[in-house]
N, C-alpha and C positions, 0 to 999 in steps of 0.2 A: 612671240620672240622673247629669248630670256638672256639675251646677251647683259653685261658687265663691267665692259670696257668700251671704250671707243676711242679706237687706233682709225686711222684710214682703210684696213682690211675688213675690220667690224662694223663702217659705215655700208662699204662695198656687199660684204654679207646681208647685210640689214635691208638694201637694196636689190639683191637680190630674192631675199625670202617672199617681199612686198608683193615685188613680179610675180611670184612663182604661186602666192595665194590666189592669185587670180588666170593663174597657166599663161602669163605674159613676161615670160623671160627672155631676154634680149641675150643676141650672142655676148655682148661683154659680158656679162652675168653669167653665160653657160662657158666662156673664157677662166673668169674667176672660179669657179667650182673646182673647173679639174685640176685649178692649181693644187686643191687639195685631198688629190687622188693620192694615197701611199705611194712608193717609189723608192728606185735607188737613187736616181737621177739628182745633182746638186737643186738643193732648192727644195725637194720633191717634202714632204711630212713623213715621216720612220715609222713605223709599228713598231720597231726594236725600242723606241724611245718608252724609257721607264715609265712615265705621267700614262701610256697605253697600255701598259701590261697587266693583264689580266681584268680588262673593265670589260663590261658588258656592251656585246656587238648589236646595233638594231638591226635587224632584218626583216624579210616583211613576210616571210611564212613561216606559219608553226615547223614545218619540217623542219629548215635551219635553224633556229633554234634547237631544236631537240640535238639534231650534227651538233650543233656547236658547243652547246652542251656539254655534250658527250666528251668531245676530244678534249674542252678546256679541264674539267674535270681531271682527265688522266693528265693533262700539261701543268696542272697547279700544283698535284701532289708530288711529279716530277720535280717542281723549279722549288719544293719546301720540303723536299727529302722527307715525305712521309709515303704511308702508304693508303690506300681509297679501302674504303670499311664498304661494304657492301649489305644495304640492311631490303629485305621485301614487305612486301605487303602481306596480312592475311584476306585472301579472298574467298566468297561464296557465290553460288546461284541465286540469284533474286528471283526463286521461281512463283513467286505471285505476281509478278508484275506481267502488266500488261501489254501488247506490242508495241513500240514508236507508232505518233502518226505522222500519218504523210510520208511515210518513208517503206516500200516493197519492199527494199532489199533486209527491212527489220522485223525478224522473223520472233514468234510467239516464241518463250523458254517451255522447251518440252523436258527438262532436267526432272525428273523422280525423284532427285535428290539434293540438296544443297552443298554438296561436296565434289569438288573442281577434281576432274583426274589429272595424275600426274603429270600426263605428256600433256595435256590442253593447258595446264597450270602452268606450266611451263614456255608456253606461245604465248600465254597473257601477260608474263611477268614480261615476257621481250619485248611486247609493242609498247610504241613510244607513246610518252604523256599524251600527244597530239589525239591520237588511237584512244586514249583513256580518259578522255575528257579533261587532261592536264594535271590529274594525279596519278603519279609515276609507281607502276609498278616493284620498281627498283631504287634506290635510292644509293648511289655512290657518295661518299661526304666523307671528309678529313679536316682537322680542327684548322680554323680560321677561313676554309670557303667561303665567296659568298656565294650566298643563299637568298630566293625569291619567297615571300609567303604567299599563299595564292587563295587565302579565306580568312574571312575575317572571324577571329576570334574571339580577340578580348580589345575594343575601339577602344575603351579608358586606359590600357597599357598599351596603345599605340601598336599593336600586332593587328593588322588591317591588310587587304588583302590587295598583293602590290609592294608591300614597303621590303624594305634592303636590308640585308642582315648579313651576320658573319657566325660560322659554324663557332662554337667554346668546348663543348661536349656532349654526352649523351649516357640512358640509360637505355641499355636492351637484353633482349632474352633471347634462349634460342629453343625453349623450349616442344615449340613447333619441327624444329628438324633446321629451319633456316633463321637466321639473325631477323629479329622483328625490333623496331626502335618501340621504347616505349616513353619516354620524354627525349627533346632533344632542346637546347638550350643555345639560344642564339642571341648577339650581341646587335641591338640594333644600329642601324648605319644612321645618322642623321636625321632621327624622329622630330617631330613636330616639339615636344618637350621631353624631358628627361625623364626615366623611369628606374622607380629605384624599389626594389622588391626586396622583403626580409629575407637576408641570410644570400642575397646575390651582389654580382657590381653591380655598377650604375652600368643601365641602359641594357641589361641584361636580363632574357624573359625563358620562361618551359614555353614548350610546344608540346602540345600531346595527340597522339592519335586519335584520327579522327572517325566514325561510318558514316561510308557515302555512296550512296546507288549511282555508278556510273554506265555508260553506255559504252563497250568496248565495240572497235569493229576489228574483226576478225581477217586473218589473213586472206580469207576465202569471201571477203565483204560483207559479210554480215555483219547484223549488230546484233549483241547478245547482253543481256543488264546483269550485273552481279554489285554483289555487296561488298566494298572493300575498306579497311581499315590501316591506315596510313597516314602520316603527319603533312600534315598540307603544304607541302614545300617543292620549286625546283632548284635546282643548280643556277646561278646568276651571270652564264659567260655570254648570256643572247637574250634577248628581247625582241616580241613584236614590235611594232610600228604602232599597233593598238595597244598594247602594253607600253609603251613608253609615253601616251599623254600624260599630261600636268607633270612634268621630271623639269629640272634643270638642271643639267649635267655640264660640270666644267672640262670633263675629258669626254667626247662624245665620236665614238667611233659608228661606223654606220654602213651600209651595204644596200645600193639604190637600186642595185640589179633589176630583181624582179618585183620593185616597188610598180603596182599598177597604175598610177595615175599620181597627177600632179599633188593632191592631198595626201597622199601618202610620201610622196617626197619631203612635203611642206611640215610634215609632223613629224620625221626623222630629224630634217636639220634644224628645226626650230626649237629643239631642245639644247642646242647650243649655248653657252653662256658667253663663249667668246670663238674667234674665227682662228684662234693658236690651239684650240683645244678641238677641234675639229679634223676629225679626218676621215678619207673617204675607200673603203678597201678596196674598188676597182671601179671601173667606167659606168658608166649609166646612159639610158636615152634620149637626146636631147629635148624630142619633138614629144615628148611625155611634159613636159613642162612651157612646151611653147606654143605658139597657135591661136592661144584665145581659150577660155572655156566656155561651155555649151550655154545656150539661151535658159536654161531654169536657173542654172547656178548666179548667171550675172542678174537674175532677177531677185533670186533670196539675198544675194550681197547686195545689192540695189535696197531692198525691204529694208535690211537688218542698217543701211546706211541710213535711211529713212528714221528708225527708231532712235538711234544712235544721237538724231540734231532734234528730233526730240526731247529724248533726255536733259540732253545739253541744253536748250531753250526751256526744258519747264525747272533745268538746275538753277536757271540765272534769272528766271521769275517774266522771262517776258514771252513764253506761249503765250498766243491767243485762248482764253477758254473755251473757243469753238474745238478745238483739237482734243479731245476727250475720248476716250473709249473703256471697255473694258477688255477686247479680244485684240490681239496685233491687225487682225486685220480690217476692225472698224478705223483703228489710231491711221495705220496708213492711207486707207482713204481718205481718212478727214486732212491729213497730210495733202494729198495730192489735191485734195478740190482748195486749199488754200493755193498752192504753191506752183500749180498747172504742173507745166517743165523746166522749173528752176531748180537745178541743182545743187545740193549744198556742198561749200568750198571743203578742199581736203579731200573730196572724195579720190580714188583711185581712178585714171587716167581710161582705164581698159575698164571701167563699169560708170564712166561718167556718161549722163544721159541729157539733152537738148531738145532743141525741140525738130532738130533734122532726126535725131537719134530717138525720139520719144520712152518715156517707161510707163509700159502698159497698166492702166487703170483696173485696179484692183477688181476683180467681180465680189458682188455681194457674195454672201454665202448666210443662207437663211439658219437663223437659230432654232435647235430641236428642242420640238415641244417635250417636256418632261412629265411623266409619268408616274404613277406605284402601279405596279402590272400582279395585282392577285391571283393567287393561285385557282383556278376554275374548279368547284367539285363535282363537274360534269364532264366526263369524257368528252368529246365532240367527235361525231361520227363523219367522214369525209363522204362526200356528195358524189357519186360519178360525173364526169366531166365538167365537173366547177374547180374553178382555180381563186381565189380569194388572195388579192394581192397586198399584202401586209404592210408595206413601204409608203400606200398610196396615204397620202392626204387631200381630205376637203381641205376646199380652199375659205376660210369664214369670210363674209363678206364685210363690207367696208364700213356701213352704217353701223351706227350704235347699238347694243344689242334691244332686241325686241322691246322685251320688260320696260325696256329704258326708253324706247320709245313710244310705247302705249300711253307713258305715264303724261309726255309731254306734246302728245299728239295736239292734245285741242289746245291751241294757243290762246292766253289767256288776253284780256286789255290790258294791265298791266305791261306786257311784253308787246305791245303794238306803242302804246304811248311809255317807255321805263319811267317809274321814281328811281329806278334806283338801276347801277348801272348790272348788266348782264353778262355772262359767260358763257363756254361752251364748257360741256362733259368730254371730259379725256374720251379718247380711244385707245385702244390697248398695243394700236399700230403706233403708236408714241407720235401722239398728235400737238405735242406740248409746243412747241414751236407755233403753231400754227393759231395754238388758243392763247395764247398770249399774245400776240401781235393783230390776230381777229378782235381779239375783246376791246383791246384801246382804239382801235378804228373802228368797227362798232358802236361800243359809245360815244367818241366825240361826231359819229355821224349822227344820231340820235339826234342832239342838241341843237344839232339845226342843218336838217335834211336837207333843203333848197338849195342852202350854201355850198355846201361839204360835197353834194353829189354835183353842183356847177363843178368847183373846184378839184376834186380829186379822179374825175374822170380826163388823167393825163395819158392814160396808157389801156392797151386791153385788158391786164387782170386787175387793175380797180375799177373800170369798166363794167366787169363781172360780177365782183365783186358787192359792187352797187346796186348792180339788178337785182341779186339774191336777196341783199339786205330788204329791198324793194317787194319782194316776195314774200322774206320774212313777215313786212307789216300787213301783208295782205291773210295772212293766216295759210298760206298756201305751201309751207318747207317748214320745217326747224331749224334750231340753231346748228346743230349738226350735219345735218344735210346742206346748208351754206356753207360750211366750213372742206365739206369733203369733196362738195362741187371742186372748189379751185383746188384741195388737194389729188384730185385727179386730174385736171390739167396741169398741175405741174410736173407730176408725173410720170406722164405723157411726152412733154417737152426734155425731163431727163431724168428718168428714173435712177441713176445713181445720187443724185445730187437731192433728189426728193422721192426717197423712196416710200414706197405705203403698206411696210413689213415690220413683223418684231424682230425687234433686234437692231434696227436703223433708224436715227433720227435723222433729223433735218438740221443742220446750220440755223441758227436765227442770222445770223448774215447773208447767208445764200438768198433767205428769202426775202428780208429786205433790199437788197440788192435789186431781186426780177420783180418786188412787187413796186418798190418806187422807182423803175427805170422809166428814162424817158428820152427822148430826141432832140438834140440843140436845148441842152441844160445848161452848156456850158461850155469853155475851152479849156483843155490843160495843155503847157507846153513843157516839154523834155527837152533840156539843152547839157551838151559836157564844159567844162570848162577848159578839158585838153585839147577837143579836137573843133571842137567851137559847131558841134551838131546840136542840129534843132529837129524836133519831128514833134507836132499839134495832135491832140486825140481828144473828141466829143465827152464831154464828160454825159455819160448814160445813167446814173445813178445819184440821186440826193439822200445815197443808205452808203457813208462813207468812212474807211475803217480807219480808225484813230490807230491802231497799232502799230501798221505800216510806215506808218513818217516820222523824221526825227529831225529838227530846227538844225540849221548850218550855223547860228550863231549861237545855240542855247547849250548849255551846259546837261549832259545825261540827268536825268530826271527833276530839270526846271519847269516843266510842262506842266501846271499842277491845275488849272479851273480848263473847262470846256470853251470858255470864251477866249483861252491864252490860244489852245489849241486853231479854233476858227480863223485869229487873225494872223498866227501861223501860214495855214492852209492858202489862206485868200490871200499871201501878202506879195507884191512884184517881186521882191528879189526870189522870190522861192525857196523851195525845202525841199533837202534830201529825201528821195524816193527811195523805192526798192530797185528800181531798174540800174542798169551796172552799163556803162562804156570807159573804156578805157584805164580797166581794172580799178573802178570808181562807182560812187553811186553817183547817178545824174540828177543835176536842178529840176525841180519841179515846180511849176509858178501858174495857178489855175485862177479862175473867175468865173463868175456868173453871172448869166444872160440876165437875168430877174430875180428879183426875189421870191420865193419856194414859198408856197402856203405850209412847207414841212417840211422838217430833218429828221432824219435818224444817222445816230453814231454809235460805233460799235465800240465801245473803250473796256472790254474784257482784259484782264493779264495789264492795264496800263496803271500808269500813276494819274490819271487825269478824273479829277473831280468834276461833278455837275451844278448847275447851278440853274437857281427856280424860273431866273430868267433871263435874257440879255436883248440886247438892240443889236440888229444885224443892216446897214447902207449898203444897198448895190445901187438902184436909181434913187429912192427914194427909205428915207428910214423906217422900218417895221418891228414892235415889240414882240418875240419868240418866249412862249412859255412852256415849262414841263407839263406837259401830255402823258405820258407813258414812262414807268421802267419795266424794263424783262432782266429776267435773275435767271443765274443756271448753277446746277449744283447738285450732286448727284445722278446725272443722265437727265437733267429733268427742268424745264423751262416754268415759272413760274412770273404775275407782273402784278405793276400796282398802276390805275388809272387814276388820275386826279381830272377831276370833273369842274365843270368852269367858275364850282365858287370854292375853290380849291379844295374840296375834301378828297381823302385819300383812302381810295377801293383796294381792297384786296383779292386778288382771285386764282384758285389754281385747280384747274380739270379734274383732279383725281381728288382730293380733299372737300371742296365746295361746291363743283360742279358749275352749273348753272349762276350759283348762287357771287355777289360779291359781298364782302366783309365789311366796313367801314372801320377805318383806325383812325385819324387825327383830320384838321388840317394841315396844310402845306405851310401856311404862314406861323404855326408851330414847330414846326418838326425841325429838326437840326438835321443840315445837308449829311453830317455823317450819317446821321440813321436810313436816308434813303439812300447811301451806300451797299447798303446788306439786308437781305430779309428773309426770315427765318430760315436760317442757315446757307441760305440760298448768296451770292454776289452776283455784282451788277454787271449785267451782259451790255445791253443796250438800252439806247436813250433816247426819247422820242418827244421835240419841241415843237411846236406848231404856233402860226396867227391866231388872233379870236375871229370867230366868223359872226 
């Protein structure tokens, strides 16, 4: 919409186009329209009125156009007492070309000769642009027309194909027998900037003839190719409906008749700049713009709404870094595993979704494997009754490749008892998620197995978890193979959410979420303060996302250490959720049963800093220290483990592998620095007891 005022008729307009983008136009809306159907009728919009006279009509088929065309032409030179100069084309046989494909009715050129006879030359000059691929055999033109250019020419002097122009004059010959132009010199109508040519006015360009192999269809329906040389121009009394996007036209006349659907209505009138300058040359279909539109379309306006609060959230700096992708259709899934069936406010009425309404959960769509495809210097001979089905792919299996595992097969001592802590080797299924949060629970179970495996068997995937690690030491799995164990049960449990494909990664949220859930961790209460509603939910997770919440009494971005955060969190009066009643966000006031051998916090896209350690009282007081950070940055999870006399590991799948790094101690390092790590920022944060 390019409206430029706002009267009460151009709100009414502007409400009504909204509707009509999504084919949910309400009778007052189809009420307002026909106010602006031409008429004699008091009241009615004139055609006779000057600001309409001679502007360009939208309609929605080439035919009309070309009619309309035609007669404005003869009506222009009429109301400017001149007369219509009549210039043709020169045309030939393009008899090398080849047949259309796809197309019977377009038959091979059998021409011996490249010379058009007179009486056929004659039927080509008559059919319309439509017929000729939109270069006019004929060309009618008297000084000051306007005029369409329909090729792009010269982009740096603004002659583009599209743009408005007005006839000045011309050079032609007639040496052929009929008037051929051979420059023709046109004043442009409101270009992008000014163009000033030696020895012209301003805004003032040549045109010259053009060769163009066009496809004529023939009276009798064939298509026939010839060579024709012509300035690439129409007459400007008519417009597609395709031809008239990106315009904004302050006198916008328009013809809905046989506009086929609601999008073609929607790009007629939405070239409007205002609702005085609008008018409509006869009735239209109501039930073309009402009803609803079809389930794909409110699913791409759904998507496109989707990227839209995207945008908008990573403009304003507070996306989650979980929401990353490279393809629209990773960003919206990672969209929707954040946000279930929350809707983002603003949305349009007639494509808003709930969770009575649901919007369907994106399918993967596996990325193709890329290729160089060499040219074969061997024929290949086809086989009788073998079909070789080109499309098919093996599927590579899940384990590390081969090489990579022969090397690590026989597990060494060192790896049963570590000095030093250990990692996993990326997989190419983007396992990075998985080796980052493996590796710091890994090593701090190392450090004292007894404890760690009493302790962190709360649920069944550390459960699992533990076993494998347990198998680890027995020389019986690799690191790998523990790793891919649980990434196939999670898999299993939702393979969107943890997929085990290139081209999908995993949440590190997601997976802290289902690997530290548990049962009676906790209570949270939801209460409104309008409507004085309460409703309690188990807190099932000690993997809790800092991003979500924002303090009732704190000031936008006072939230600055992890421990302000915490007593936020835990505090009775509570804190603003994301949950909404009474076009509100509701109190949030949670607690826990005991105190956690472990946290993890997801503080991606926040203002909130870490800190090495803090004191957490639920019955009894417990010192919590940094364990773990995971980084994300470039598609790609990378962590650093601090081990119990605080030195600080480095380790990332695809770079080190197996291997960890050593950089500093913890009781050196400045909290900034364990902010960021090589290149990478801080996703999540993992504090644990000493065992």
């Amino acid at each position: 919409m390019r409206q430029r005022s706002q009267t009460p008729a151009d709100r009414q307009l502007r409400k009504a186009l909204e509707n009509m983008r999504y084919k949910a136009c309400t009778l007052e809306d189809i009420e307002f329209l026909r106010t602006r159907i031409a008429g004699k009728g008091q009241g009615r919009p004139k055609l006779s009125n000057e600001r309409f006279r001679h502007v360009s009509i939208i309609a929605a088929r080439n035919l009309q156009r070309d009619k309309i065309n035609e007669l404005g032409c003869i009506q222009y030179a009429e109301d400017t007492n001149q007369q219509l100069s009549h210039f043709f084309s020169v045309d030939r046989w393009k008899t090398e070309s080849a047949p259309g494909r796809g197309n019977k009715k377009r038959s091979k050129s059998t021409q011996e000769s490249d010379i058009i006879d007179k009486h056929i030359q004659k039927l080509i000059w008559d059919l319309t642009p439509d017929c000729t691929d939109h270069v006019p055999g004929k060309l009618s033109l008297c000084k000051g027309m306007p005029v369409l250019i329909k090729r792009n020419e010269a982009t740096e002097c603004c002659i583009t194909n599209g743009a408005e122009a007005r006839v000045v004059s011309w050079h032609s010959d007639i040496s052929t027998g009929v008037p051929i132009l051979d420059t023709l010199f046109v004043e442009l109508i409101n270009p992008p900037r000014s163009v000033q040519l030696d020895g012209l006015p301003l805004n003032v360009v040549p045109l010259t003839k053009q060769t163009m192999t066009i496809k004529c269809r023939m009276p009798n329906d064939q298509y026939e190719q010839i060579s024709r040389q012509q300035i690439p121009i129409l007459p400007n009394f008519a417009m597609t409906d395709y031809g008239s996007q990106g315009r904004t036209r302050p006198n916008n006349v328009v013809d809905l008749y046989n506009c086929m659907s609601h999008q073609s209505y929607y790009t007629c009138l939405s070239r409007s700049a205002s609702t005085e300058g609008t008018i409509l040359l006869q009735g239209f279909d109501p039930k073309k713009i009402m009803g609803g539109a079809s389930g794909y379309l409110r699913q791409e306006f759904r998507e496109l709404e989707i990227l839209d609060e995207i945008t908008k959230l990573r403009h304003s700096g507070i996306l989650p870094g979980h929401i990353e992708g490279h393809r629209r259709n990773t960003l919206v899934r990672a969209y929707q595993h954040w946000k279930k069936n929350e809707c983002p406010r603003h949305v349009h009425p007639a494509i808003k979704w709930s969770k009575s309404d649901p919007l369907k959960l994106l399918d993967y769509v596996e990325d193709a494997t890329w290729s160089i495809v060499k040219k074969d210097s061997t024929k290949n001979k086809a086989t009788k009754g073998s079909i070789v089905n080109n499309n098919k792919t093996i599927p590579q299996p899940m384990m590390t490749d081969d090489n990579a595992l022969k090397v690590h097969d026989s597990l060494s001592q060192s790896e049963t008892l570590p000095t030093v802590p250990t990692g996993f080797i990326w997989s190419s299924t983007y396992s990075c998620a998985y080796d980052a949060l493996f590796t710091i629970i890994y090593n701090m179970w190392t450090e004292n197995q007894r404890k760690w495996t009493e302790k962190l068997k709360w649920n069944d995937h550390l459960s699992s978890l533990i076993n494998n690690f347990h198998e680890l030491q027995q020389k019986e799995i690799t690191m790998e193979t523990c790793r891919d164990r649980l990434r196939q049960k999670f898999h299993e449990l939702d393979r969107n959410r943890f997929p085990m494909r290139r081209g999908a990664g995993t949440s590190i949220m997601d997976l802290c979420e289902e690997m530290f859930q548990g049962a009676e961790l906790g209570i949270r209460t939801m209460s409104c303060k309008v409507c004085d509603r309460q409703e309690s939910h188990n807190i099932s997770t000690l993997a809790l996302e800092c991003y979500r919440l924002d303090g009732p009494t704190l000031e936008s971005g006072s939230i600055k250490l992890i421990t302000d955060w915490i007593g936020t969190y835990l505090s009775k009066n509570g804190i603003y959720s994301g949950q909404r009643c009474c076009r509100q966000k509701m109190l949030a006031a949670s607690s826990l049963q005991s105190t956690p051998r472990l946290l993890a916090f997801n503080v991606a896209s926040t203002n909130i800093i870490l800190v090495k350690q803090f004191a957490l009282k639920i019955t009894t007081k417990k010192n919590f220290y940094l364990r773990g950070m995971i980084y994300h940055g470039d598609y790609h999870f990378t962590c650093r483990y601090v081990d119990k006399n605080g030195d600080i590991w480095f380790n990332d799948g695809i770079e080190t592998g197996r291997a960890c790094t050593k950089e500093r101690n913890i009781q050196t390092t400045a909290i900034q620095d364990l902010m960021s790590c090589r290149g990478k920022l801080i996703a999540t944060i993992i504090y644990a007891q000493r065992m």
